[in-house]
C-alpha positions in Angstrom: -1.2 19.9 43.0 -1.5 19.1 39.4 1.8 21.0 38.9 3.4 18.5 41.6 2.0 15.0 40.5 3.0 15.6 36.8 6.8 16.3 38.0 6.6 13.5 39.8 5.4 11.2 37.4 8.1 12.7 35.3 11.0 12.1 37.8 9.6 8.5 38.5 9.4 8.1 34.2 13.3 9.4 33.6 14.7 6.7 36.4 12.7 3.9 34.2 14.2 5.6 31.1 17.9 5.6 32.6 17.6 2.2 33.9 17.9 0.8 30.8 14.5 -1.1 31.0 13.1 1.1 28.0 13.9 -1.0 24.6 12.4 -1.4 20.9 9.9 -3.4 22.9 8.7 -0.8 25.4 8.8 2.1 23.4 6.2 2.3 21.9 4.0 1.4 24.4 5.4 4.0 26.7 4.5 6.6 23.9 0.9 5.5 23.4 0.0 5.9 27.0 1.0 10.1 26.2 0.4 11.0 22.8 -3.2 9.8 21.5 -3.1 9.6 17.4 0.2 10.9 15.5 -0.4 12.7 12.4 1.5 15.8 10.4 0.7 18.4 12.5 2.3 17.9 15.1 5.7 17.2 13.0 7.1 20.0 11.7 10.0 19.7 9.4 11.2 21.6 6.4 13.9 21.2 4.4 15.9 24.0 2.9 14.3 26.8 5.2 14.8 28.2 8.7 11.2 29.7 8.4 8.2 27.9 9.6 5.2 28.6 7.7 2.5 30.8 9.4 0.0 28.7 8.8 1.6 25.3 9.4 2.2 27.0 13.2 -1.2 27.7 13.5 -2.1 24.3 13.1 0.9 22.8 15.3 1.0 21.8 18.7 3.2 19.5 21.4 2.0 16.0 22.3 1.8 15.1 25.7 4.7 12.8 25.5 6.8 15.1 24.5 5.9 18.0 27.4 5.9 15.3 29.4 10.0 13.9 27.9 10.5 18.0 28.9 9.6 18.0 32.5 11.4 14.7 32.5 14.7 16.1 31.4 14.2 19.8 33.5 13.5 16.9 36.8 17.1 15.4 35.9 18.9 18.7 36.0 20.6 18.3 32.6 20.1 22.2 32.2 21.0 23.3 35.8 24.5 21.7 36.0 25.1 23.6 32.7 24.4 26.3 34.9 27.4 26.1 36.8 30.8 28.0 36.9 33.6 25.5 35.8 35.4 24.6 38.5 31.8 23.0 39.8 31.2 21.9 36.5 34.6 20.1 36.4 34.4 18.7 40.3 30.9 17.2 39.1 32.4 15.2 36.0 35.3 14.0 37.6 33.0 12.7 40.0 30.9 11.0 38.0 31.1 6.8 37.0 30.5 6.8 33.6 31.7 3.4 32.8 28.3 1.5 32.1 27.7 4.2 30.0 30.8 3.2 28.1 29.7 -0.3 27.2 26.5 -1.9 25.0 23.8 -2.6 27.5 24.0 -6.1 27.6 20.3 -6.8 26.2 21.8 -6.1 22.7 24.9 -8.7 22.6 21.7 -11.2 22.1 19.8 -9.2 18.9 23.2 -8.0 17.0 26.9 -8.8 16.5 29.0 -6.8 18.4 32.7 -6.5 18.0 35.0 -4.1 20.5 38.2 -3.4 18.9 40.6 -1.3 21.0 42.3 1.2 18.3 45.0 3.8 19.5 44.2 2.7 22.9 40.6 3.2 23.1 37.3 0.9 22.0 35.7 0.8 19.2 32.4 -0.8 18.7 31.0 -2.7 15.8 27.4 -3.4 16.2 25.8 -5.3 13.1 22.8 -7.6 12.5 22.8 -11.0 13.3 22.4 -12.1 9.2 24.3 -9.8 6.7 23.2 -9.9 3.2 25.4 -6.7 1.4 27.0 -4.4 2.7 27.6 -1.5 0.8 27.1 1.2 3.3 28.6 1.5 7.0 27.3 3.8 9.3 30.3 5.8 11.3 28.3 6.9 14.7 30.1 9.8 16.6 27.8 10.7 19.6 27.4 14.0 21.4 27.6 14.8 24.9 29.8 17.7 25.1 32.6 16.0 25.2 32.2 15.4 29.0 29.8 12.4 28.5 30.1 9.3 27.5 27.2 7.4 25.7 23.6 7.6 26.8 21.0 5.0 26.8 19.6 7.4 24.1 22.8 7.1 22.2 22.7 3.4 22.4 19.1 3.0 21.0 19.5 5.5 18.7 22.7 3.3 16.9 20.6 0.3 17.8 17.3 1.3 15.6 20.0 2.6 12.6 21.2 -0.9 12.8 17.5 -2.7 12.6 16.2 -0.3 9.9 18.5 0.0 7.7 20.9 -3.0 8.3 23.3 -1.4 8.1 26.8 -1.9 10.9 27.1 1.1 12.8 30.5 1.8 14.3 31.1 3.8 17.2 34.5 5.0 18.5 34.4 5.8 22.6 36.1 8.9 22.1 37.8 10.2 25.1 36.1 12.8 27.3 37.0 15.2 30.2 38.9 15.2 31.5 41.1 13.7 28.9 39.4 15.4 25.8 42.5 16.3 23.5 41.6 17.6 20.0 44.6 15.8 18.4 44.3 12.7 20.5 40.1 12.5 19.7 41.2 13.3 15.9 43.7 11.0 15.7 41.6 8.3 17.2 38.3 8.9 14.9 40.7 8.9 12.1 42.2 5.5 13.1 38.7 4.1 13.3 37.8 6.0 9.9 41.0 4.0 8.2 39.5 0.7 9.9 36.0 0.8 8.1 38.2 1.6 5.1 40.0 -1.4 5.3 37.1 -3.4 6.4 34.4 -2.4 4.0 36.6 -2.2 0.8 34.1 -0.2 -1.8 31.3 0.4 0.7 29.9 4.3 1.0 30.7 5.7 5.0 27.9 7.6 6.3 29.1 9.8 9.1 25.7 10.0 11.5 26.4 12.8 14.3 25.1 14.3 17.1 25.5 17.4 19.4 29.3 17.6 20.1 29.3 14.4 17.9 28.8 17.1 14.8 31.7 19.1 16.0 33.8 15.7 15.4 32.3 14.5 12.5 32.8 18.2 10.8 36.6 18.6 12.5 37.4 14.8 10.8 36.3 16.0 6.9 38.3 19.5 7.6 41.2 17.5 9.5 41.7 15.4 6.5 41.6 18.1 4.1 44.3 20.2 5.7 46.2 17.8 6.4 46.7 15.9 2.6 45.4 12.6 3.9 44.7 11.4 0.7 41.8 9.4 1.9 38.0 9.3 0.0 35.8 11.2 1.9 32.5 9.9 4.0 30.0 9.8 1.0 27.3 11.7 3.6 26.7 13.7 6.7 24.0 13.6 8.7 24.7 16.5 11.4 21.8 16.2 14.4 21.8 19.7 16.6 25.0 21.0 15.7 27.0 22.6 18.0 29.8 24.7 18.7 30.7 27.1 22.0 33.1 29.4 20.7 33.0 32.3 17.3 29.3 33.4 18.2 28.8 37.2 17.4 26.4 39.6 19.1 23.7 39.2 17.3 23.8 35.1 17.5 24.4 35.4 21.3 21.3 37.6 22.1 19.6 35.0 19.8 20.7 32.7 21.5 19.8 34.2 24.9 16.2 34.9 23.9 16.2 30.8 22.7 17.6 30.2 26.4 14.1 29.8 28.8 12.6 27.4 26.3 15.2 25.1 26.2 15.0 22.6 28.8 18.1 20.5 28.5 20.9 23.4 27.8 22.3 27.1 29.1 24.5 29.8 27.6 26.7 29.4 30.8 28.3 26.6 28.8 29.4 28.4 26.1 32.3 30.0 29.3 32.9 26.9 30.7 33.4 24.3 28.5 36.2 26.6 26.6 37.7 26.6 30.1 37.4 23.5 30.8 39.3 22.5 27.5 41.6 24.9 27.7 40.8 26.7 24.3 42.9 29.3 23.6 41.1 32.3 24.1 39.6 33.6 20.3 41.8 31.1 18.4 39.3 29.5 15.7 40.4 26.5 14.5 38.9 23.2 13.0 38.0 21.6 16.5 37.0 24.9 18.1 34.8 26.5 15.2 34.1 23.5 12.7 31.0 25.5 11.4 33.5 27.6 9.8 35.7 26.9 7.2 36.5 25.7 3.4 32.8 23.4 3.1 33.5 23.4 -1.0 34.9 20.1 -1.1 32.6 18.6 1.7 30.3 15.9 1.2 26.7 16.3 1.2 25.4 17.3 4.4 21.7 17.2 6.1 21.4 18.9 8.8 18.5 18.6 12.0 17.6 21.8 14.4 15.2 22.1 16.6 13.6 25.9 17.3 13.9 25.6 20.8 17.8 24.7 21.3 20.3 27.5 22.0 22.2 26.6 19.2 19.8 26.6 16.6 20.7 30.2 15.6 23.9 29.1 14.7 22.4 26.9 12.4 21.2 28.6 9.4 24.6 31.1 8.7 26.2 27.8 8.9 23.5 26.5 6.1 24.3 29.5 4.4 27.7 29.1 4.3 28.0 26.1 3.0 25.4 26.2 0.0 27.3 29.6 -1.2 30.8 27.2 -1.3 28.7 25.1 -3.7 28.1 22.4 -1.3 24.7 19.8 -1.1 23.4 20.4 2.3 19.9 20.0 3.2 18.1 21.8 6.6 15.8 20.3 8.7 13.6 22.6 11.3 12.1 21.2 13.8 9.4 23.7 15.6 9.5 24.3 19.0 11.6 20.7 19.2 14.6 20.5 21.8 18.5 19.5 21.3 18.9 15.8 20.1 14.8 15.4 19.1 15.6 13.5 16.8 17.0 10.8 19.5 14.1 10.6 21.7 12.3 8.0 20.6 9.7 8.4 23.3 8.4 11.2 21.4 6.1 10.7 17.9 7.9 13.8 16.6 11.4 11.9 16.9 9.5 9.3 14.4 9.4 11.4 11.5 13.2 12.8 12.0 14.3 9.7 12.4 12.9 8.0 9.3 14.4 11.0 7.4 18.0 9.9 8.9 16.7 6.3 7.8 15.8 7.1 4.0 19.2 9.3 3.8 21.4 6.5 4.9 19.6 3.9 2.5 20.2 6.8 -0.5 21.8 5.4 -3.2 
């Protein structure tokens, strides 16, 4: 019985969520009703190490809120429709109506400045706070999804809170997803955008902030550039949350990956089948779209990087870490223990705080 009420509680709590009714405002409230006090043990992040300390996970546990943010994503079937083969998979997207998901909800057209620019065919948002004092730092926003979503309410209050702490504008480019998703086309497009906060902000630093499928872009722009002899300065940061990529896994990062599988609520290993199919990957070909966690990192910017232990990809994660700091290249890992794909986004959770005012202090870095 107990079983059965909290799922339904949790089914009843994602409709509110997806509604759109939970803001800045009701946050908080929301995640007082679950989580009692918030202190250090129940945030666990580490820089510069994929090992949690013994004694640190002795001390650690899960507050309600966020077991309770778990049962509410297993009730929405996030996981089970990455379960499927891809010709379901692909029958489900196209039909899907994702076009509210596309556009600002309307509540924040009266707390910002938002400008929609159509570049190479496709919007581009510009949300900014109402008074602007400097601006020598722009947020580039490239959100995850799997590159068969478009934005989530998540997404949107996510750029939304990096807009009122920092105050900083935060662009997003509406990227084109399945089943339309066309390396060139999306890299073309986010390179377009990249050349209009160029031109827009003069001097001021670009700070790439990605998530999920969101890192695959924001990692495929730098080494797009690169090969290609753009000539243009780099983003001066990278803030990569839950990287991931579905192809160039070995054995040993599979089984990993497989033993990671039944805690993870919101993704499956299926996936990593499917999407490839779906995108019509060539089958083993590497490249920088397919496998941006390879490649030439020693002319990258700095990166900072967010994994949680209980996401499939996480295992892909430290090599990746590895790889880059033996090229010589600044990039700083951030473990979050037993924490899901996208933690850092859920800002019904206390353990998203402390992620998220990490991501703050790293875009207000001089």
């Amino acid at each position: 019985m107990k079983i059965t009420a909290h799922k339904y509680i949790a089914s009843f709590l994602f409709v509110f969520l997806l509604s759109g009714c939970v803001t800045q405002k009701t946050i908080p409230a929301f995640r007082s009703m679950f989580s009692g006090d918030i202190h250090d043990e129940r945030i666990l992040l580490y820089k510069d190490s994929e090992t949690i300390p013994a004694e640190r996970v002795a001390r650690a546990y899960r507050g309600s809120s966020y077991k309770l943010v778990e049962n509410m994503v297993l009730s929405e079937g996030i996981k089970k429709r990455w379960t499927y083969d891809s010709e379901k998979l692909a029958k489900y997207f196209l039909g899907l109506d994702q076009r509210k998901r596309a556009i600002p909800p309307s509540v924040y057209y009266k707390e910002f400045t938002i400008e929609k620019k159509l570049i190479s065919g496709y919007p581009c948002y510009f949300i900014s706070p109402k008074e602007i004092h400097a601006i020598d730092k722009v947020i580039l926003d490239l959100h995850g999804g799997g590159f068969v979503y478009e934005m989530h309410m998540i997404h949107w209050e996510f750029a939304a809170s990096l807009v009122r702490s920092t105050g900083l504008t935060v662009c997003i480019p509406m990227y084109p997803v399945f089943p339309t998703t066309d390396p060139e086309i999306t890299v073309h497009f986010i390179i377009e955008c990249y050349k209009e906060l160029l031109s827009r902000y003069g001097e001021a630093k670009i700070i790439t902030v990605s998530d999920s499928a969101g890192t695959n872009l924001s990692l495929s722009l730098i080494h797009y550039l690169l090969q290609n002899n753009y000539n243009l300065p780099l983003p001066d940061r990278l803030v990569l949350i839950s990287p991931a990529m579905v192809v160039g896994n070995d054995e040993a990062i599979l089984a990993e990956m497989k033993r990671i599988e039944v805690h993870d609520v919101m993704l499956a290993t299926k996936m990593l089948e499917t999407l490839p199919i779906l995108f019509n990957f060539p089958p083993g070909e590497l490249n920088w779209f397919t496998a941006p966690l390879y490649g030439d990192f020693s002319q990258f910017p700095p990166m900072y990087v967010f994994s949680g232990t209980y996401d499939i990809f996480y295992p892909q994660v430290a090599p990746f870490v590895e790889r880059v700091r033996n090229q010589g290249t600044s990039i700083e890992f951030y473990t979050g223990y037993e924490m899901m794909h996208e933690w850092p986004l859920i800002f019904a959770i206390p353990e998203c705080q402390a992620a998220f005012a990490e991501i703050v202090n790293i875009n207000k870095e001089e």
